[in-house]
N, CA, C and O atoms as CSV, one atom per row, in Angstrom:
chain,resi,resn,atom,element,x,y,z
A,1,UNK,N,N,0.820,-1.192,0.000
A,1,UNK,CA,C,0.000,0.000,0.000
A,1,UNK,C,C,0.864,1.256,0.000
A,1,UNK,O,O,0.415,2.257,-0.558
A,2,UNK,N,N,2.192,1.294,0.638
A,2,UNK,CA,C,2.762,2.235,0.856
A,2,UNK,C,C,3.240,2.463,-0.419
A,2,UNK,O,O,2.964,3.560,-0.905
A,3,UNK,N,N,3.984,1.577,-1.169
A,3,UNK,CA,C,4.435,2.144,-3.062
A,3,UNK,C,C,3.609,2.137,-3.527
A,3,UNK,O,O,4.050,2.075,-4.675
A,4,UNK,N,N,2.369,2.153,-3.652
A,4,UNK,CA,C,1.960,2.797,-4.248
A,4,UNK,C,C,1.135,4.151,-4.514
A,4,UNK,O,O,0.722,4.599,-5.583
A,5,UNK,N,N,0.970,4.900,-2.613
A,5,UNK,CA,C,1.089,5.793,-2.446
A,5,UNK,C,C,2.075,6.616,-2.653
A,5,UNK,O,O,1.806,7.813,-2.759
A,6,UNK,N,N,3.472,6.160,-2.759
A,6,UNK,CA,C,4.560,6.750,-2.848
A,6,UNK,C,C,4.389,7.024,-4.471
A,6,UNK,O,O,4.215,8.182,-4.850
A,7,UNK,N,N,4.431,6.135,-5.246
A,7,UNK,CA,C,4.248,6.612,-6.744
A,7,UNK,C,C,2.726,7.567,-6.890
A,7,UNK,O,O,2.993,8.701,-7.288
A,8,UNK,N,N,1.973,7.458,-6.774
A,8,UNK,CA,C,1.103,8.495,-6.603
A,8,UNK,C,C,1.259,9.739,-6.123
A,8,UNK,O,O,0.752,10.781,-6.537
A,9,UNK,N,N,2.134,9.531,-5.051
A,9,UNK,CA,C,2.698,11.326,-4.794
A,9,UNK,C,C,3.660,11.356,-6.011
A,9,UNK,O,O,3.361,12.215,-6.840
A,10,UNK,N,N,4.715,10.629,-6.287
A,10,UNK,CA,C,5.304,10.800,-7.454
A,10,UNK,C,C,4.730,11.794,-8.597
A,10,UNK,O,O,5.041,12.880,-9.087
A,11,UNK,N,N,3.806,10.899,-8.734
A,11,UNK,CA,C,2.615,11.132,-10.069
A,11,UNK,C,C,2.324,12.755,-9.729
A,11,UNK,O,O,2.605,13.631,-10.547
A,12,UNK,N,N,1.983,12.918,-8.985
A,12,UNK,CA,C,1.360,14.385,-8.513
A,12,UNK,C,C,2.330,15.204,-8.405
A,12,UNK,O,O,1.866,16.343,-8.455
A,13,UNK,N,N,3.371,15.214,-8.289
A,13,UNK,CA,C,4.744,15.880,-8.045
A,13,UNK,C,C,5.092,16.435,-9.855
A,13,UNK,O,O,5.322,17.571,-10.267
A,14,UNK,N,N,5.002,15.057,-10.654
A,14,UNK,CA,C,5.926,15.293,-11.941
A,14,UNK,C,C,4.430,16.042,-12.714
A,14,UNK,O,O,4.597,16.463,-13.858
A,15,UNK,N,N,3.466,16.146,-12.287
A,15,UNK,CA,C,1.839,16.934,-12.757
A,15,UNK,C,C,2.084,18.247,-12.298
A,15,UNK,O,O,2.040,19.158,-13.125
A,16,UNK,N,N,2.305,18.464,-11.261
A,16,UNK,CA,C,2.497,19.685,-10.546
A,16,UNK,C,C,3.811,20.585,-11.262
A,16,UNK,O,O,3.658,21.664,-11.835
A,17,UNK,N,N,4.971,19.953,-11.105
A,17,UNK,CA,C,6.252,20.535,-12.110
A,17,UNK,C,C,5.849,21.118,-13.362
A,17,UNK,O,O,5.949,22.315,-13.632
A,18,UNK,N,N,5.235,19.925,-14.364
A,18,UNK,CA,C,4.731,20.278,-15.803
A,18,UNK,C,C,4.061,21.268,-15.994
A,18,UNK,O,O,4.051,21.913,-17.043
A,19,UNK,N,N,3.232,21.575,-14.703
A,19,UNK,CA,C,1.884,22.860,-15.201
A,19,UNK,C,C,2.589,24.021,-15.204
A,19,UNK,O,O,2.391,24.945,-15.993
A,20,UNK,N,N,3.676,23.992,-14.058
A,20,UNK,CA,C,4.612,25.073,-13.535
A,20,UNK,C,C,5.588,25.328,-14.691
A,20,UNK,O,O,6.029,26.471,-14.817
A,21,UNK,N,N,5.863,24.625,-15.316
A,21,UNK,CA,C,6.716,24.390,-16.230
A,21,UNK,C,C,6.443,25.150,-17.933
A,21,UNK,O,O,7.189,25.712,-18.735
A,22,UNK,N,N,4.970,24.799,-17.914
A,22,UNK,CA,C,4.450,25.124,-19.092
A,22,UNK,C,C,4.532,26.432,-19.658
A,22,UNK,O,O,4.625,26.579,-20.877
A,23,UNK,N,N,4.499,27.540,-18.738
A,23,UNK,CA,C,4.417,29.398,-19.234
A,23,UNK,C,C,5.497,29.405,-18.799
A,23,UNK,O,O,5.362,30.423,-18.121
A,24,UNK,N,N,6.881,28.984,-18.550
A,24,UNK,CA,C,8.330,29.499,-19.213
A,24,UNK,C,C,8.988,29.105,-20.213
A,24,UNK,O,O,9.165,28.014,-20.755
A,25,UNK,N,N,9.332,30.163,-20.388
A,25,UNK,CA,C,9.579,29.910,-21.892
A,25,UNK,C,C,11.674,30.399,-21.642
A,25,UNK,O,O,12.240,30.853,-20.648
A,26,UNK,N,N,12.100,30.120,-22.683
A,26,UNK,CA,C,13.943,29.740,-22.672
A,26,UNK,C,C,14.254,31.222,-23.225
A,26,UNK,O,O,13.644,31.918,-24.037
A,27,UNK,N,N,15.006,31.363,-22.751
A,27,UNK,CA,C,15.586,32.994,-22.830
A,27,UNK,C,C,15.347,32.875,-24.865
A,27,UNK,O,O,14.737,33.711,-25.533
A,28,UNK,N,N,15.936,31.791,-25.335
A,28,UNK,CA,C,16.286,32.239,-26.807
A,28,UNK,C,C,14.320,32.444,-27.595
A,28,UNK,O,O,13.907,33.325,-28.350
A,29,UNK,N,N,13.625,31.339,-27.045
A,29,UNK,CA,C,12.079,31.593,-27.021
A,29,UNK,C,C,11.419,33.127,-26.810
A,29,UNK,O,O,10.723,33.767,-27.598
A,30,UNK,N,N,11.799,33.418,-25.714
A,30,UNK,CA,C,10.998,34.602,-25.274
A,30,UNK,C,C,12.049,35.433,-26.146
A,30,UNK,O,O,11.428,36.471,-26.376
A,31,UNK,N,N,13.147,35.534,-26.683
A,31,UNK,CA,C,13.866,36.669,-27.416
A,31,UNK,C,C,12.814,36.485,-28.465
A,31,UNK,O,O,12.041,37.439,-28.546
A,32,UNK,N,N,12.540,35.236,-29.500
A,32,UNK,CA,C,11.673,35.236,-30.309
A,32,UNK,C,C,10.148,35.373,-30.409
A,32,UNK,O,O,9.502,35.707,-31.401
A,33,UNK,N,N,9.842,35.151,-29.572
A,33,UNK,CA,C,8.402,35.444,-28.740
A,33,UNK,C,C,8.441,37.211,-28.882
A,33,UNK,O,O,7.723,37.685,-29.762
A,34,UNK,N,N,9.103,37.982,-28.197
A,34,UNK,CA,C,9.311,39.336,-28.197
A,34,UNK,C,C,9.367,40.054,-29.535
A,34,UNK,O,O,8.694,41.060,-29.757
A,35,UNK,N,N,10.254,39.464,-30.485
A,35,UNK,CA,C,10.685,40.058,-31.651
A,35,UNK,C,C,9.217,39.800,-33.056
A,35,UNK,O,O,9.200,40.367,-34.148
A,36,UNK,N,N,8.164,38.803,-32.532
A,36,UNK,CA,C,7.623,38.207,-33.509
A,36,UNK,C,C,6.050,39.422,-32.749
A,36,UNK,O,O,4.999,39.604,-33.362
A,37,UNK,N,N,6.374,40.023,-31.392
A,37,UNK,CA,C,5.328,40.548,-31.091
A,37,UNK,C,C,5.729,41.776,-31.812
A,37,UNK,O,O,5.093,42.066,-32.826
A,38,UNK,N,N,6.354,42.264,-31.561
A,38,UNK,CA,C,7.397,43.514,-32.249
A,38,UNK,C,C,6.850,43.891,-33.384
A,38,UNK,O,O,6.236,44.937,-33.596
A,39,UNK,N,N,7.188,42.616,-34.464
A,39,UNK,CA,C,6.630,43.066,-35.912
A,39,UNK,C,C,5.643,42.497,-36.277
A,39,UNK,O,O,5.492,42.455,-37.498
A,40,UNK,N,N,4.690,41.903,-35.495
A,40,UNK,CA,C,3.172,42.603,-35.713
A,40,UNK,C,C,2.936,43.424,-35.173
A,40,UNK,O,O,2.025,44.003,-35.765
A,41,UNK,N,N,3.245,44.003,-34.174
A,41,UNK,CA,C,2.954,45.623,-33.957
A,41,UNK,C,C,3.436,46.623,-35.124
A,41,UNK,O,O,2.730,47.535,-35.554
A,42,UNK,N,N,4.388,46.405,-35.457
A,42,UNK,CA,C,4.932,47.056,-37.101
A,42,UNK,C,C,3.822,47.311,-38.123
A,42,UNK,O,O,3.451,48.364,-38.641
A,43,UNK,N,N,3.307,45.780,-38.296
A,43,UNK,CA,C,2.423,45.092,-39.465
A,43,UNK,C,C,1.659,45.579,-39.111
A,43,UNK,O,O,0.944,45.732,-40.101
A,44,UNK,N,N,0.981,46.204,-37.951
A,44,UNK,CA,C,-0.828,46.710,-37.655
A,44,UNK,C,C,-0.367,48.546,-37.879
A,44,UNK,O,O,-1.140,49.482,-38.086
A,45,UNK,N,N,0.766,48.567,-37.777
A,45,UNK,CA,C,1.100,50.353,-38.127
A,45,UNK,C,C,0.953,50.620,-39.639
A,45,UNK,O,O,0.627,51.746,-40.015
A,46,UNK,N,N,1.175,49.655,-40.495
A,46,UNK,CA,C,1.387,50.112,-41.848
A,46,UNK,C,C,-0.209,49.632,-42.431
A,46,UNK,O,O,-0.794,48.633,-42.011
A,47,UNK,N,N,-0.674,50.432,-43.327
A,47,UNK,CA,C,-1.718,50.288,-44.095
A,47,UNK,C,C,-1.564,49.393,-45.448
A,47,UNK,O,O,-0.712,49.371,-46.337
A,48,UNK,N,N,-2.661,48.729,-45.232
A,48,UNK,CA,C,-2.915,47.795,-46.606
A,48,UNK,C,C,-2.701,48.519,-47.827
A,48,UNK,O,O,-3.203,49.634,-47.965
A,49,UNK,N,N,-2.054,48.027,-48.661
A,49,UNK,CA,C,-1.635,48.852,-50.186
A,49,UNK,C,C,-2.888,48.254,-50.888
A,49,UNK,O,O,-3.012,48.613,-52.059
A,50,UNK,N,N,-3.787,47.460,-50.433
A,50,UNK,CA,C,-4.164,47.576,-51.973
A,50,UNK,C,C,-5.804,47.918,-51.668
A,50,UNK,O,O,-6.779,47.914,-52.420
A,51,UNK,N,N,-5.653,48.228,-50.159
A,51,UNK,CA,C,-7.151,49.468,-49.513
A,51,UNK,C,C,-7.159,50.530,-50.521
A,51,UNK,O,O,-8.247,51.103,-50.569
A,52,UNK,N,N,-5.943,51.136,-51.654
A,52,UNK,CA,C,-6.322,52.253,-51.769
A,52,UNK,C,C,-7.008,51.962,-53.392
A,52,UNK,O,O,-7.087,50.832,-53.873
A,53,UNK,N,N,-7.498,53.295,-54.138
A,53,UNK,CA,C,-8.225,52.602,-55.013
A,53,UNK,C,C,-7.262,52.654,-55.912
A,53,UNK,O,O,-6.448,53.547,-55.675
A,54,UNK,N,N,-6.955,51.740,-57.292
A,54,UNK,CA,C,-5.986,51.353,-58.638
A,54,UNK,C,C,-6.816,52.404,-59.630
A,54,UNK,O,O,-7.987,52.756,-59.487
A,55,UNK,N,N,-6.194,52.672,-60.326
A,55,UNK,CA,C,-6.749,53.468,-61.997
A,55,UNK,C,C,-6.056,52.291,-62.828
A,55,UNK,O,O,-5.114,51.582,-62.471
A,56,UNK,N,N,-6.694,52.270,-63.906
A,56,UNK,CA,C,-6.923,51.796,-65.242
A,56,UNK,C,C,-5.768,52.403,-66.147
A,56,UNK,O,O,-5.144,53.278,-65.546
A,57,UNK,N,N,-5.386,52.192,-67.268
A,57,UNK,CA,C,-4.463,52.913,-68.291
A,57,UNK,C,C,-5.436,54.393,-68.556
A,57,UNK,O,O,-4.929,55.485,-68.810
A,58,UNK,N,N,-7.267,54.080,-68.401
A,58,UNK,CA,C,-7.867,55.421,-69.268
A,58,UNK,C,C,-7.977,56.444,-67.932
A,58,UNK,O,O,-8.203,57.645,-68.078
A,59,UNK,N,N,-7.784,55.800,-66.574
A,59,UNK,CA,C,-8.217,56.789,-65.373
A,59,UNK,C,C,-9.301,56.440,-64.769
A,59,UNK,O,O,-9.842,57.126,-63.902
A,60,UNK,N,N,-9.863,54.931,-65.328
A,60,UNK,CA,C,-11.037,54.492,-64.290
A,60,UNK,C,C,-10.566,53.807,-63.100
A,60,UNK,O,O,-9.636,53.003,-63.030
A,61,UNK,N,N,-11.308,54.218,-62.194
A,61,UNK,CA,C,-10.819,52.819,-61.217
A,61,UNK,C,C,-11.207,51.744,-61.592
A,61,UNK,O,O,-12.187,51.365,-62.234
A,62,UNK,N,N,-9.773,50.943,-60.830
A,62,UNK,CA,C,-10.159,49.411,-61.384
A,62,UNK,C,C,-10.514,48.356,-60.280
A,62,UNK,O,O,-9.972,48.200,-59.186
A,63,UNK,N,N,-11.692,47.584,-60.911
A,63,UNK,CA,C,-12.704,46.802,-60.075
A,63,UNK,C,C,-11.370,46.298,-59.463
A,63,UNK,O,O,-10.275,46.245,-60.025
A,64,UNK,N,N,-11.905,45.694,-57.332
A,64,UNK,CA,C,-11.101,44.922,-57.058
A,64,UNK,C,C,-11.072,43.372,-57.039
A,64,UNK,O,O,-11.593,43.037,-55.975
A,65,UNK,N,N,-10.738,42.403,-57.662
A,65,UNK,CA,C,-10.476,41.182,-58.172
A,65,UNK,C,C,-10.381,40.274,-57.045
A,65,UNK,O,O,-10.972,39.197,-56.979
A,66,UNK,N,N,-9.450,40.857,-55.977
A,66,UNK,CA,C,-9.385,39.547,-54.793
A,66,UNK,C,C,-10.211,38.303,-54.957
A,66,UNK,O,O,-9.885,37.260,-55.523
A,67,UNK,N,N,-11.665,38.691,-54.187
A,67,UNK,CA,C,-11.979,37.770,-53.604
A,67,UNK,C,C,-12.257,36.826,-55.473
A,67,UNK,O,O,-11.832,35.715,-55.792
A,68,UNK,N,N,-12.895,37.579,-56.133
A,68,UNK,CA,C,-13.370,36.891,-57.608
A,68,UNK,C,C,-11.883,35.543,-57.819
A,68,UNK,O,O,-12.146,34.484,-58.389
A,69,UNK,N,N,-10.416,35.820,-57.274
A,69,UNK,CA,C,-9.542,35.594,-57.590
A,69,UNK,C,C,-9.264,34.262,-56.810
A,69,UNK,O,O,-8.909,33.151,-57.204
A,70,UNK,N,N,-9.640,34.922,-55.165
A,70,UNK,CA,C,-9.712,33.556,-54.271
A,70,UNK,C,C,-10.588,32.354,-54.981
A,70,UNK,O,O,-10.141,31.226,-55.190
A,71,UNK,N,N,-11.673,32.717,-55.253
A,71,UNK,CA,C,-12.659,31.644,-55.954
A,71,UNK,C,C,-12.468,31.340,-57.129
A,71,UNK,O,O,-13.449,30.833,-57.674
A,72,UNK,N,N,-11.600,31.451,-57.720
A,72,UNK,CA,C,-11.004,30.468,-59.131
A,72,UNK,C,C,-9.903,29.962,-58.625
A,72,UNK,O,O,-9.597,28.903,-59.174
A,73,UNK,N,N,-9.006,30.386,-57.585
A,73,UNK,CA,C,-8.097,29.518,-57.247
A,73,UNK,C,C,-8.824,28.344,-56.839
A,73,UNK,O,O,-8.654,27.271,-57.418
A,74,UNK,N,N,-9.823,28.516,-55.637
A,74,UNK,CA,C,-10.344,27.039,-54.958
A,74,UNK,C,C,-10.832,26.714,-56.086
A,74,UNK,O,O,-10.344,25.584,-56.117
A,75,UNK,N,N,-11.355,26.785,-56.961
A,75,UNK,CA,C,-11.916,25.719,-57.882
A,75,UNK,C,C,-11.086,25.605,-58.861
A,75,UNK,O,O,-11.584,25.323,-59.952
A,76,UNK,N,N,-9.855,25.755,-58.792
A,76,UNK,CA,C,-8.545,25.113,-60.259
A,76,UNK,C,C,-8.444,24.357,-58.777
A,76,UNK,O,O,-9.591,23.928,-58.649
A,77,UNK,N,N,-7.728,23.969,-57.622
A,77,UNK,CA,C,-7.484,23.645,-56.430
A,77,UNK,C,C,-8.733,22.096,-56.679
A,77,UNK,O,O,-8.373,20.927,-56.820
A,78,UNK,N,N,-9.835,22.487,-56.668
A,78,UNK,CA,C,-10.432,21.501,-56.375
A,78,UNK,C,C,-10.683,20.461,-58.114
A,78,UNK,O,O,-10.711,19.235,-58.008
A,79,UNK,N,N,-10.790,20.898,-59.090
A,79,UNK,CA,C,-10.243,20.152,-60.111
A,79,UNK,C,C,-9.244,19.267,-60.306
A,79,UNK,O,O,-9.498,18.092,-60.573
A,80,UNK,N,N,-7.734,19.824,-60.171
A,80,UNK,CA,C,-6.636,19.192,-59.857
A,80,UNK,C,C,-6.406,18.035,-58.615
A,80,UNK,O,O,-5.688,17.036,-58.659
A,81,UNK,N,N,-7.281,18.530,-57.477
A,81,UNK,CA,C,-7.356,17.899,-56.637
A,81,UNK,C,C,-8.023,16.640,-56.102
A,81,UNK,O,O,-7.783,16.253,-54.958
């Protein structure tokens, strides 16, 4: 009865470490952790280039294509596929 109380505190010991364990992170981690918060803070400062509106060769604006563009990719995607 006693080993196997003893492994049971075991058990609870190496549970207890792991949880403790889990939100530190290794100096070279958190350098990258830091640097990857960094430049998305960058990335949310700069404005989308293609928010603004395009002209045409005659001076019209030109329709924006994206999404029309996403949806022929998935369906060449799902042909091939």
């Amino acid at each position: 009865m006693s080993e196997h109380n003893e492994n049971r505190r075991r058990d609870d010991d190496s549970i207890n470490h792991s949880e403790n364990d889990v939100y530190k992170l290794t100096p070279s981690r958190l350098s990258r952790h830091r640097s990857s918060l960094e430049r998305r803070a960058y990335k949310d400062l700069l404005g989308d280039r293609r928010s603004k509106v395009r002209l045409t060769a005659s001076g019209e604006p030109q329709p924006d294509r994206r999404v029309a563009n996403r949806v022929a990719n998935e369906r060449l995607k799902k042909k091939t596929g």
